[in-house]
NUKOL-345569 format. One record per residue (C-alpha): x, y, z. Coordinates in steps of 0.25 Angstrom, whole numbers. Example, Ala and Ser with C-alpha at 12.3 -4.5 7.8 and 13.67 -1.06 7.14 Angstrom:
<rs>
R,49,-18,31
R,55,-4,29
</rs>
This chain:
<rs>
R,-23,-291,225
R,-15,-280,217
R,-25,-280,204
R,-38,-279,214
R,-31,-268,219
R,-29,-261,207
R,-43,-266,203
R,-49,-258,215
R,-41,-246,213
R,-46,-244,199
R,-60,-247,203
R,-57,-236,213
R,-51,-225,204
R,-63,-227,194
R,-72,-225,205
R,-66,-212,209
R,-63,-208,193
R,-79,-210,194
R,-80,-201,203
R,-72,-191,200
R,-79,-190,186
R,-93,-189,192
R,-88,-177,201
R,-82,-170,189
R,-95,-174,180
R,-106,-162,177
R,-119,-165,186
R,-129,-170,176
R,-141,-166,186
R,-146,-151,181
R,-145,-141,193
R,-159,-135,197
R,-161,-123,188
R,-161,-111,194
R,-174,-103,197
R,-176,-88,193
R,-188,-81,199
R,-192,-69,189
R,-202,-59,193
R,-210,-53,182
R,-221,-44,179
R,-231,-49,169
R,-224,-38,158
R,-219,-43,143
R,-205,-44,147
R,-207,-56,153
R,-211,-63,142
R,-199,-69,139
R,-198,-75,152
R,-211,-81,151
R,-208,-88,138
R,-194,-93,142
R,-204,-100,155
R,-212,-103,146
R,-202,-111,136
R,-194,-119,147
R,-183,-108,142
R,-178,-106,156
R,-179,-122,161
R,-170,-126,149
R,-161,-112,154
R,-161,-119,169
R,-167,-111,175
R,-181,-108,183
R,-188,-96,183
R,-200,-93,190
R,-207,-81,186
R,-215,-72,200
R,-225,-64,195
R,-224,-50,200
R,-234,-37,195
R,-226,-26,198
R,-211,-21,195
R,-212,-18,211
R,-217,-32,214
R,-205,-36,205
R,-197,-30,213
R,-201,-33,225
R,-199,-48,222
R,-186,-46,216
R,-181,-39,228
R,-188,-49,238
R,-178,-60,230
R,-191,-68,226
R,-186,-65,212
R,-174,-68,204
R,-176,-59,189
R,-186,-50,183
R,-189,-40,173
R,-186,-27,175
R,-180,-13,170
R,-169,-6,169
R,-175,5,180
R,-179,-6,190
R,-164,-11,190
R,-159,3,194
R,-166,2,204
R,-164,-12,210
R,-150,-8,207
R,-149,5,213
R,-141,0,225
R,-135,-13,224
R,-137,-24,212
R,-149,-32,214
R,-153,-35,200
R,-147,-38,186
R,-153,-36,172
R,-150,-48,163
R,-157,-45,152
R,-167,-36,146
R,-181,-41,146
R,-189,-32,137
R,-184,-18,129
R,-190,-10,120
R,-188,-9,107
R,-191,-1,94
R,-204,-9,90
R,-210,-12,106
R,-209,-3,119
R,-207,-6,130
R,-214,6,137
R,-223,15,132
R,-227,31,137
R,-242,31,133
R,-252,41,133
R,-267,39,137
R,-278,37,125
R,-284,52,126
R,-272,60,132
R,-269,67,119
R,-256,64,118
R,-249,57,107
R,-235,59,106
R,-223,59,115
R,-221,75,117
R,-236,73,123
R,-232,68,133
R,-223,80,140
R,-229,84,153
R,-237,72,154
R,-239,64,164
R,-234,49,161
R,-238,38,170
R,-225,30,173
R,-220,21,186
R,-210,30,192
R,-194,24,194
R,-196,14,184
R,-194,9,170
R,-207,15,165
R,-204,29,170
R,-189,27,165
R,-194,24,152
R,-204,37,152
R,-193,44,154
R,-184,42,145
R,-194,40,134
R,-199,54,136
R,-185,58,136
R,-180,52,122
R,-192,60,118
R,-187,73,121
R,-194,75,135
R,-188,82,147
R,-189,77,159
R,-199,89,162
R,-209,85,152
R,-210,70,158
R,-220,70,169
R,-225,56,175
R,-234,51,185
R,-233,37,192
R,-241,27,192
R,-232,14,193
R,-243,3,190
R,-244,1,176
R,-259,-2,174
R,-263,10,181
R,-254,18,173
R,-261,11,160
R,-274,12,166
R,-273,27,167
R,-266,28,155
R,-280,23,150
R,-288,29,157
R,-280,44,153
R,-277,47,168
R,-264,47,164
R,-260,51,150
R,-246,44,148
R,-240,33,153
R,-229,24,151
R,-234,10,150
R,-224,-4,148
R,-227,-10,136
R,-237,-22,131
R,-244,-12,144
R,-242,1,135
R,-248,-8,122
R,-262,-11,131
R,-261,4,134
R,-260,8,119
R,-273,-3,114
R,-280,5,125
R,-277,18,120
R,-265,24,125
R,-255,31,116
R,-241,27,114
R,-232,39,115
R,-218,35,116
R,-213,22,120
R,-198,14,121
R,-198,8,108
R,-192,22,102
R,-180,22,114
R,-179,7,117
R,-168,9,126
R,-176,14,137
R,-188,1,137
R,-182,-11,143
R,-185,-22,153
R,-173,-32,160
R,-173,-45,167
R,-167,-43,178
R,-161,-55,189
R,-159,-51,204
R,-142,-51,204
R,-141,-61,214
R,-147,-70,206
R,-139,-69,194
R,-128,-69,203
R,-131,-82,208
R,-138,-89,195
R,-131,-82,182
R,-135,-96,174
R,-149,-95,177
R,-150,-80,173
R,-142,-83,160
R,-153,-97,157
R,-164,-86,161
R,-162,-77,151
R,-156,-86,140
R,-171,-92,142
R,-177,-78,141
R,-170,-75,129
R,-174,-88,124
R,-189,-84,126
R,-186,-70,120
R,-180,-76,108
R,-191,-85,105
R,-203,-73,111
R,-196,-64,100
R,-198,-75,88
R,-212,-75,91
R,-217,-64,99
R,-232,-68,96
R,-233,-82,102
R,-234,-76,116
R,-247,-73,119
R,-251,-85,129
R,-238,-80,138
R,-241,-66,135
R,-256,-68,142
R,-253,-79,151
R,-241,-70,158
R,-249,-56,155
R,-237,-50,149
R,-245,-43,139
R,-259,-37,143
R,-270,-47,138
R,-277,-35,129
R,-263,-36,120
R,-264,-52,118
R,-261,-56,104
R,-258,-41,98
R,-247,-37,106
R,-234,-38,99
R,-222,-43,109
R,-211,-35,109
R,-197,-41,106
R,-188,-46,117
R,-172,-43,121
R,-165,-53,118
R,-150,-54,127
R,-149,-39,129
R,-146,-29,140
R,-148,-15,146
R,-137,-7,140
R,-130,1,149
R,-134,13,144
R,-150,8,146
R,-145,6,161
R,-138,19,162
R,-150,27,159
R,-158,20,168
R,-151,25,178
R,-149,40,173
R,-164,40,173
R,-165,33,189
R,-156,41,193
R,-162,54,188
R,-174,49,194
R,-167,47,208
R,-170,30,208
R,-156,29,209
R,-146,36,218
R,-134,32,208
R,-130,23,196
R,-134,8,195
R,-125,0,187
R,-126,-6,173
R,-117,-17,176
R,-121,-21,188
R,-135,-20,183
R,-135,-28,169
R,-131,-42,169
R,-126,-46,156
R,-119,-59,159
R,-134,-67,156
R,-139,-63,141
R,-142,-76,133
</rs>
């Protein structure tokens, strides 16, 4: 009787030692991965993402992005502020702005910049306008999208030139192909134009005056996450952009192997196809604070903003690969 006794209460204290250890055990079943709904506009600086989808970079990250389709940094925005997307690309001006009042977005990384050998943004003038060099271009009218990036960047490019603020003179137009399509035509005699956009613009005659690749601190494009969202899912931010970085590391190796997805996403107009050159792509880099505080000078002297928005609150640096 004793030793069935003792028999049972080993047999019970395995069972519980059991147990115990399965309790303590990682789970071996993989959580679902998280999903990350990026809005983008069919521009070059999503081409990274594209590849990263492309190359099952952000499934063996554990993480799902789907990517919404928008046409307009307005529609961009619009779907960003409705919560039906999670990320984007954006600009340093654009976060300003969203930011303005309280925190709503985050940059995690910088997309796109300029750099000595490829613009970003390019101030052109039209094929017969007569004029072919920068000083040209005081008292002109420059066709820009007023409050944004592209009239940030005509700004201070003009500036670095030497121009007063008297002698820049603009005229809206916000949507790009009508900007270029006066530019064509010579209704308008400058403009400034995003590039590969600015490249289809020069093949068709237009004039390259001055563009970012001689002051490359002011020609940059972010990713940006909605601050809830990297609140609530800092691992998949951190696997999205180590799969992006992934994809920029291998796009920069061979920067012409991309033709198919260049067409298939129209992030280089079809003209360009097989002749135009990609630029390179950042790699783990930030805004510097500096970069930020102009951008607010400058929105502030415009009147966007009422009062200073903050760096830190406004870069994220805790997700670079």
């Amino acid at each position: 009787m004793i030793k069935r006794r003792l028999s049972l209460s080993v047999r019970m204290f395995v069972m519980a030692l059991f147990i115990i250890i399965a309790a303590c055990s990682p789970q071996t079943q993989s959580s679902e991965p998280v999903k990350l709904r990026i809005a983008v506009l069919p521009i070059l600086d999503a081409l990274p993402m594209y590849v990263a989808q492309a190359n099952n970079y952000f499934e063996s990250q554990g993480v799902e992005v789907e990517f919404i389709p928008v046409s307009s940094a307005a529609e961009r925005d619009q779907v960003m502020a409705a919560g039906q997307a999670d990320g984007m690309i954006n600009d340093l001006v654009s976060t300003v702005l969203y930011n303005q009042d309280t925190t709503q977005i985050q940059i995690v990384a910088f997309a796109r910049t300029a750099t000595p050998e490829f613009p970003q943004f390019r101030i052109l003038a039209a094929k017969d306008s007569g004029i072919s060099e920068v000083d040209d271009l005081k008292g002109v009218e420059i066709g820009i999208s007023e409050g944004s990036v592209i009239e940030y960047t005509t700004d201070r490019l003009l500036e670095a030139e030497g121009f007063s603020p008297l002698e820049i003179v603009t005229v809206a137009v916000p949507s790009i192909p009508v900007r270029m399509s006066l530019l064509d035509s010579g209704e308008l005699s400058a403009a400034n134009l995003p590039d590969p956009l600015s490249s289809l613009a020069i093949q068709g005659g237009a004039v390259a005056i001055v563009d970012d690749s001689s002051h490359p601190e002011f020609g940059n494009s972010e990713i940006s996450f909605r601050k809830a969202v990297i609140d609530a899912n800092p691992d998949a931010i951190r696997g999205f952009l180590a799969a992006v970085d992934q994809a920029v590391q291998e796009i920069n190796a061979d920067p012409g192997k991309w033709d198919e997805l260049l067409t298939e996403q129209s992030l280089v107009p079809a003209p360009l196809i097989g002749s135009y050159q990609i630029p390179t792509f950042p790699s783990g880099t930030l805004p510097s604070e500096a970069q930020w505080e102009d951008v607010v000078a400058w929105s502030l002297e415009k009147g966007l903003i009422s009062e200073s928005v903050s760096y830190n609150d406004s870069v994220n640096s805790d997700f670079l690969p």
